[in-house]
C-alpha positions in Angstrom: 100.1 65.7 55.5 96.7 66.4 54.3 96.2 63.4 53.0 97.3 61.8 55.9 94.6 63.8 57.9 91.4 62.6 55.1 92.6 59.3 55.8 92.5 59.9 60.0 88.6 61.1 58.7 88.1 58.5 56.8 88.6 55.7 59.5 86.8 58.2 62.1 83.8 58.4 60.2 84.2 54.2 59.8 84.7 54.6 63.5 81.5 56.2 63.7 79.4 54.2 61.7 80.5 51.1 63.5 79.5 52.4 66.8 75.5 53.4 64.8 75.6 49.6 63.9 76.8 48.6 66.9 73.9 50.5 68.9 71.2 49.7 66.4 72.0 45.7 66.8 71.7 46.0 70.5 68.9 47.2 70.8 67.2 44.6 68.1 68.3 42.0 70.9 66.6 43.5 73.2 63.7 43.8 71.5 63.8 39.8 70.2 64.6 38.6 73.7 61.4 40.6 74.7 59.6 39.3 72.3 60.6 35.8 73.2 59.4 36.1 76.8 56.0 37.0 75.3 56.1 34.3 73.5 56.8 32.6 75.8 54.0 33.7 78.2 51.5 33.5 75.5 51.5 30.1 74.9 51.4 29.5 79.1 48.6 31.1 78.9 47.2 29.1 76.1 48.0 26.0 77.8 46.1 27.1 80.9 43.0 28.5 79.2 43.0 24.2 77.2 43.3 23.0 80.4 40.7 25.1 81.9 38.4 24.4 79.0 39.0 20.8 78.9 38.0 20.7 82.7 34.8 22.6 81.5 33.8 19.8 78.9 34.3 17.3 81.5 32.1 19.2 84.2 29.2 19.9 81.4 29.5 15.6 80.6 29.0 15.3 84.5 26.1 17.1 84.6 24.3 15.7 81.8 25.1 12.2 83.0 23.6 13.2 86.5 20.8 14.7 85.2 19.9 11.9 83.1 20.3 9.6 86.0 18.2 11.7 88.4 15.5 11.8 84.9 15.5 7.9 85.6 15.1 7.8 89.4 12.6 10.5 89.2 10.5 7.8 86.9 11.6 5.4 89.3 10.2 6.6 92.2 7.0 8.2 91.4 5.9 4.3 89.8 7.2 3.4 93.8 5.1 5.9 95.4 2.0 5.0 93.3 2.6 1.3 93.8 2.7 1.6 97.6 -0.3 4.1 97.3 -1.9 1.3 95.6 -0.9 -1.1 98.3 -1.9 1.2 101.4 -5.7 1.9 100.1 -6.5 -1.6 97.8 -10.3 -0.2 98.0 -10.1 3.7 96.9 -10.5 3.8 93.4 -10.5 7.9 93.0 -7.8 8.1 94.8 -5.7 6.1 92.5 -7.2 7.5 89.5 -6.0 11.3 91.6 -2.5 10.3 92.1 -2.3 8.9 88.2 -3.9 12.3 87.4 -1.1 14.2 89.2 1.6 12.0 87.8 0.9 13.4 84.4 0.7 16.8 85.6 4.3 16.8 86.5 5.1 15.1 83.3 6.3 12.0 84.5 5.4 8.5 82.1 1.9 6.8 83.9 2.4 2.7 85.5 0.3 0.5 83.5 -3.2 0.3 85.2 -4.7 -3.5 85.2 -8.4 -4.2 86.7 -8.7 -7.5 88.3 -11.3 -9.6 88.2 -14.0 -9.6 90.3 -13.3 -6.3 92.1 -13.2 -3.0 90.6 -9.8 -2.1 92.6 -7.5 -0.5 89.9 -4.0 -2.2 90.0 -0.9 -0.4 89.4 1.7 -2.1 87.5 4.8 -1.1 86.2 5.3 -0.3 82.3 8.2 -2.0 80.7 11.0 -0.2 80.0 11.7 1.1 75.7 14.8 0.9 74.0 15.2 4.6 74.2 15.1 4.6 78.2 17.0 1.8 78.7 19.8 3.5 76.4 20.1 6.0 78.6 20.5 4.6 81.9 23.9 4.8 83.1 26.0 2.0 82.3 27.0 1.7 85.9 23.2 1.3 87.0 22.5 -0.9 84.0 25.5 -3.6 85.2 25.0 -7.1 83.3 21.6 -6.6 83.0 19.9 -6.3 79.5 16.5 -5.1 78.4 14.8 -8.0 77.6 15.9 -9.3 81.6 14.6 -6.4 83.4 11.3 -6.4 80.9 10.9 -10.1 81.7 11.6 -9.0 85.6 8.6 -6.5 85.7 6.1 -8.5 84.0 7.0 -11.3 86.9 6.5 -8.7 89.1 3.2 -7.3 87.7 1.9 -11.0 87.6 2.6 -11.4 91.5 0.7 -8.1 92.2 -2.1 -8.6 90.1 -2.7 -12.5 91.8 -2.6 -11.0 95.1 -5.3 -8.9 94.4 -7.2 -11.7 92.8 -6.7 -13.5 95.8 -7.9 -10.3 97.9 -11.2 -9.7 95.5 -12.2 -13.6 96.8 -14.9 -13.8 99.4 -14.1 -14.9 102.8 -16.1 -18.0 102.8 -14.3 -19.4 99.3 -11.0 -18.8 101.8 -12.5 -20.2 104.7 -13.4 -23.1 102.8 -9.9 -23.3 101.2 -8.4 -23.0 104.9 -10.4 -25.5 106.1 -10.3 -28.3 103.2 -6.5 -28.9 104.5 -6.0 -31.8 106.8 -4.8 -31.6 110.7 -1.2 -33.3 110.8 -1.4 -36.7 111.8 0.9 -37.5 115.0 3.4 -40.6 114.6 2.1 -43.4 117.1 4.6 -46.2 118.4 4.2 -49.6 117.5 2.9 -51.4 119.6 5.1 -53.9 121.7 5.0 -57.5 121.2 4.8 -60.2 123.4 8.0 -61.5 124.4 10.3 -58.9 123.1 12.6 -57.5 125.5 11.6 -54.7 127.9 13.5 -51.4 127.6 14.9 -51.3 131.4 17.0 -48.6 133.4 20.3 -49.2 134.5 20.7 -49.4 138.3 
């Protein structure tokens, strides 16, 4: 009988340690499957925050493409508003050499300054562009055209200006002589009618 009741303690204190093993391994579970959905929620977040920052790189690229391009039509229009300065006062010399004087105040890269011949009107022509500024013009301003094209454009360009201002530095009588040198336009004349041909008559 009393061994009978060691054995009932025996399996009771089996029992017992089953149930501590039990409890203990339920409760790692728990702890695991919380630690999954942290996981879990940690590498949302991590995906977010790449997203986010990937968004930020392409937002900074933006801007440095924009302010390179407004760099270039900064340049761009202060050689226009000098140029049609130039063109609106041909005779003012100080004020010309003013609004270069300004221009390089602000910073901005001076137009190429040409005196004509015969006149001391200052001409404002545009500089050709360097292999630095052309490389950073945006390719979708650039198109198909290449620097030694656009170079070749402005020095056409600075040709026509500077022979119109040649041709305005003349005195009026070499132009009045050069209008008047051309000959009237001759009028076409019939030929005359011959005898006996036959006379051009209305129908009655």
């Amino acid at each position: 009988m009393e061994e009978y009741i060691a054995r009932l303690h025996h399996r009771l204190e089996v029992l017992k340690l089953c149930v501590s093993l039990c409890k203990v391994s339920t409760d790692d579970a728990y702890f695991v499957k919380n630690a999954r959905a942290k996981l879990v929620d940690a590498s949302e977040h991590q995906r977010r925050i790449d997203e986010l920052l990937k968004q930020y790189e392409e937002v900074k690229e933006r801007e440095a493409k924009i302010l390179t391009d407004l760099e270039v039509r900064l340049q761009l229009a202060e050689c226009q508003k000098s140029f049609v300065e130039g063109l609106g006062e041909p005779k003012s010399q100080p004020s010309g050499v003013a609004t270069q004087g300004s221009s390089l105040a602000a910073g901005d890269k001076p137009c190429r300054q040409q005196v004509t011949a015969g006149s001391k009107h200052v001409t404002n022509l545009i500089a050709p562009l360097s292999e630095e500024e052309f490389s950073s013009v945006p390719k979708y301003m650039k198109g198909r055209f290449t620097l030694a094209a656009i170079n070749k454009l402005v020095d056409g360009f600075n040709k026509a200006i500077a022979s119109k201002y040649q041709l305005l530095a003349l005195p009026k009588s070499r132009l009045k002589d050069a209008s008047g040198s051309v000959s009237p336009p001759t009028r076409c004349r019939r030929p005359p009618r011959r005898r006996g041909s036959a006379s051009w008559s209305t129908p009655t």
